[in-house]
C-alpha positions as CSV (number, residue, x, y, z in Angstrom):
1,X,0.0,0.0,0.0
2,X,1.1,3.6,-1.1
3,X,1.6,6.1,2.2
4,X,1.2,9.5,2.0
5,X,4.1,11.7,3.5
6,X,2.1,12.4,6.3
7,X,2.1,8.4,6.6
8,X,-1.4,8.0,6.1
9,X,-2.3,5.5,3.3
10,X,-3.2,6.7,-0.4
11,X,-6.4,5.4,-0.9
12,X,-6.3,5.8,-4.7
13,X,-3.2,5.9,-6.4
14,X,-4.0,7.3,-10.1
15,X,-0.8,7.0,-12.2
16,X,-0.1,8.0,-15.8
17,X,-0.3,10.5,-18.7
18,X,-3.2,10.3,-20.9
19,X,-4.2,12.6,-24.2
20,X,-7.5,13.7,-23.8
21,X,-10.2,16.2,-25.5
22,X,-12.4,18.8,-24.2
23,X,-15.3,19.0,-26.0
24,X,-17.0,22.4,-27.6
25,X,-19.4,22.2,-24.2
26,X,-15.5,21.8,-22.2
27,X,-16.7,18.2,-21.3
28,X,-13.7,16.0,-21.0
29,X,-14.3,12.3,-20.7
30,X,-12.6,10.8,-17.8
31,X,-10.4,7.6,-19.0
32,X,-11.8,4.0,-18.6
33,X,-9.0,3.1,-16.6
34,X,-9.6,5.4,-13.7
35,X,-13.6,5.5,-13.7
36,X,-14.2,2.2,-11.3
37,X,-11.8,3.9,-8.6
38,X,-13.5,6.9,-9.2
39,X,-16.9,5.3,-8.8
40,X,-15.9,3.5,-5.7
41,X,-14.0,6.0,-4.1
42,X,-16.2,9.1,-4.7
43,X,-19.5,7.9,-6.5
44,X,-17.9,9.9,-9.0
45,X,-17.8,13.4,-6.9
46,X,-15.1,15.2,-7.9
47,X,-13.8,18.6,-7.2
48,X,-11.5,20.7,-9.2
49,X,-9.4,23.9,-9.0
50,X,-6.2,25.4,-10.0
51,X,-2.4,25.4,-9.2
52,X,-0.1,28.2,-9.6
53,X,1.6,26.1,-12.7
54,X,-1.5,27.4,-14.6
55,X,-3.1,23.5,-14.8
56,X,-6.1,22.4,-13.0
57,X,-5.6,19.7,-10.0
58,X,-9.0,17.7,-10.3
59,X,-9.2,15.6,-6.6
60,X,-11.8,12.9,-5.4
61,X,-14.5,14.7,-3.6
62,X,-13.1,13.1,-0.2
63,X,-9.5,13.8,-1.0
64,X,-10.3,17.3,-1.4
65,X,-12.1,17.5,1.6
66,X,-8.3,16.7,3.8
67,X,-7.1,19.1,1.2
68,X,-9.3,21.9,1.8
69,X,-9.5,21.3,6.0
70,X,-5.9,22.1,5.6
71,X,-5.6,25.0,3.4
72,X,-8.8,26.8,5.7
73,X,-6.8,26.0,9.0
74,X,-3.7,28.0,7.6
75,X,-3.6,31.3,9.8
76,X,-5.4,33.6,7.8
77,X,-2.8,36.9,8.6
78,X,-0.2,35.1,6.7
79,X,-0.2,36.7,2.5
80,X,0.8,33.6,1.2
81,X,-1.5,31.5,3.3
82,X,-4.2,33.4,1.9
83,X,-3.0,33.8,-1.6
84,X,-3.1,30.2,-1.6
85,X,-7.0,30.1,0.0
86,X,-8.1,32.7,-2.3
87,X,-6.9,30.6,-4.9
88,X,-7.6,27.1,-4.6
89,X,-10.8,26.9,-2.2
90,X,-12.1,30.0,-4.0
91,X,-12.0,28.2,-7.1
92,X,-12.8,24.9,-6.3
93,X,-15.7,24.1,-8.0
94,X,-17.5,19.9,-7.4
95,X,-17.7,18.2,-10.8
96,X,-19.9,15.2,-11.3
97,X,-18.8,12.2,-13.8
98,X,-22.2,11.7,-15.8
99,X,-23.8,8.9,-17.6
100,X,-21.0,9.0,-20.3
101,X,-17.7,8.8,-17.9
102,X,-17.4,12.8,-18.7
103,X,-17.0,16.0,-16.5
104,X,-17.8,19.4,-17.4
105,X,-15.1,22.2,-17.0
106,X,-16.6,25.4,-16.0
107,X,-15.0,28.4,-18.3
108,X,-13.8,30.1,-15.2
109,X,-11.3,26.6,-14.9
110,X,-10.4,25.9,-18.9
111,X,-9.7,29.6,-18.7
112,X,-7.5,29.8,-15.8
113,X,-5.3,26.6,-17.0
114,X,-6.0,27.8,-20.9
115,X,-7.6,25.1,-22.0
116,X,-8.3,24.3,-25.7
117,X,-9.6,21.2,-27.5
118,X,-6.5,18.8,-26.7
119,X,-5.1,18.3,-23.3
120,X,-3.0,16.0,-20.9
121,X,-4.5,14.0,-17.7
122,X,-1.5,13.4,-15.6
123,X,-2.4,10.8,-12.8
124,X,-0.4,12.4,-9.5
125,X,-0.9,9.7,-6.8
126,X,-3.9,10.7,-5.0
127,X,-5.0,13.3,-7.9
128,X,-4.9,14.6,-11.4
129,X,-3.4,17.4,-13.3
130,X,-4.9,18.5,-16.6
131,X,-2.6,20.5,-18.6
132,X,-3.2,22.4,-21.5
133,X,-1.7,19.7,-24.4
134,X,1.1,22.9,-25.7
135,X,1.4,23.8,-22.2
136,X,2.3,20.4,-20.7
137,X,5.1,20.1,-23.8
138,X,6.5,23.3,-23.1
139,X,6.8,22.8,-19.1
140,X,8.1,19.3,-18.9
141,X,10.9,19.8,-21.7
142,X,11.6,23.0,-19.9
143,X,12.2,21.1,-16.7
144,X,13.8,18.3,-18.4
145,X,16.3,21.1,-19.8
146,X,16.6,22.6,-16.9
147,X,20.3,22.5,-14.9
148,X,18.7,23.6,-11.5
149,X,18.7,20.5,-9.7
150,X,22.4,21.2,-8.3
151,X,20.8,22.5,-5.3
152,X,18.4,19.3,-4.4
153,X,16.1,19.8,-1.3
154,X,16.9,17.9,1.9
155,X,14.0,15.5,1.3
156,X,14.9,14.6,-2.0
157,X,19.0,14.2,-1.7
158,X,18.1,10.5,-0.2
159,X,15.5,9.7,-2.9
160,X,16.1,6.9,-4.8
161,X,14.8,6.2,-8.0
């Protein structure tokens, strides 16, 4: 079993990078391969909002509740405590998977993360990213071309791979 760093156990581990389209409406059908552990884990609740990388993080409604419990008990006089608030509880809208295994973006999100017709689900443990298709090429070769991890974090230095 996965464990969270806070050693809790990852319920739902979603894994993987999957093309996907949004549809003229800004539907986006949810991949086969996740929608039974969506199903059993959340009855298909689902709640999304955005990250300061300009993607949307889309969470299991109950994942998103621990999220959210954390991000209200922040103290509320620190900026960047409430930068973060303003930003991901304020736009954290609930999505429901319909009938056809499809969510509908609101044009508040596809805007934020700029959206258009192709995009990338990125499976990130106990979530998922969804990238803008041009956007998610441009970021990950940047980062892959990128010389800055001389100066690795403590937590990471012992991280093998």
């Amino acid at each position: 079993m996965a464990y969270a760093s806070e050693g809790h156990p990852i319920r739902n581990v979603f894994r993987g990078a999957t093309k996907v389209t949004l549809d003229a409406k800004g539907r986006l059908a949810i991949p086969s391969r996740y929608r039974a552990r969506l199903a059993e884990c959340c009855g298909g609740q689902l709640v999304a909002t955005v990250d300061r990388d300009y993607c949307l993080l889309i969470y299991p409604f109950p994942e998103w509740e621990i999220i959210e419990q954390k991000l209200v008990a922040l103290p509320s006089l620190n900026r960047q405590a409430r930068r973060l608030q303003r930003l991901m509880v304020g736009y954290a809208t609930e999505l429901e998977i319909d009938g056809h295994g499809r969510i509908l973006l609101p044009i508040e999100l596809r805007e934020f993360a700029g959206l258009t017709k192709q995009a990338i689900l990125l499976g990130q443990g106990n979530k998922f990213e969804l990238w803008d298709e041009e956007s998610w090429n441009e970021k990950r070769d940047s980062w892959l071309n990128a010389d800055d991890d001389v100066d690795l974090p403590a937590e990471l230095e012992s991280l093998s791979l």
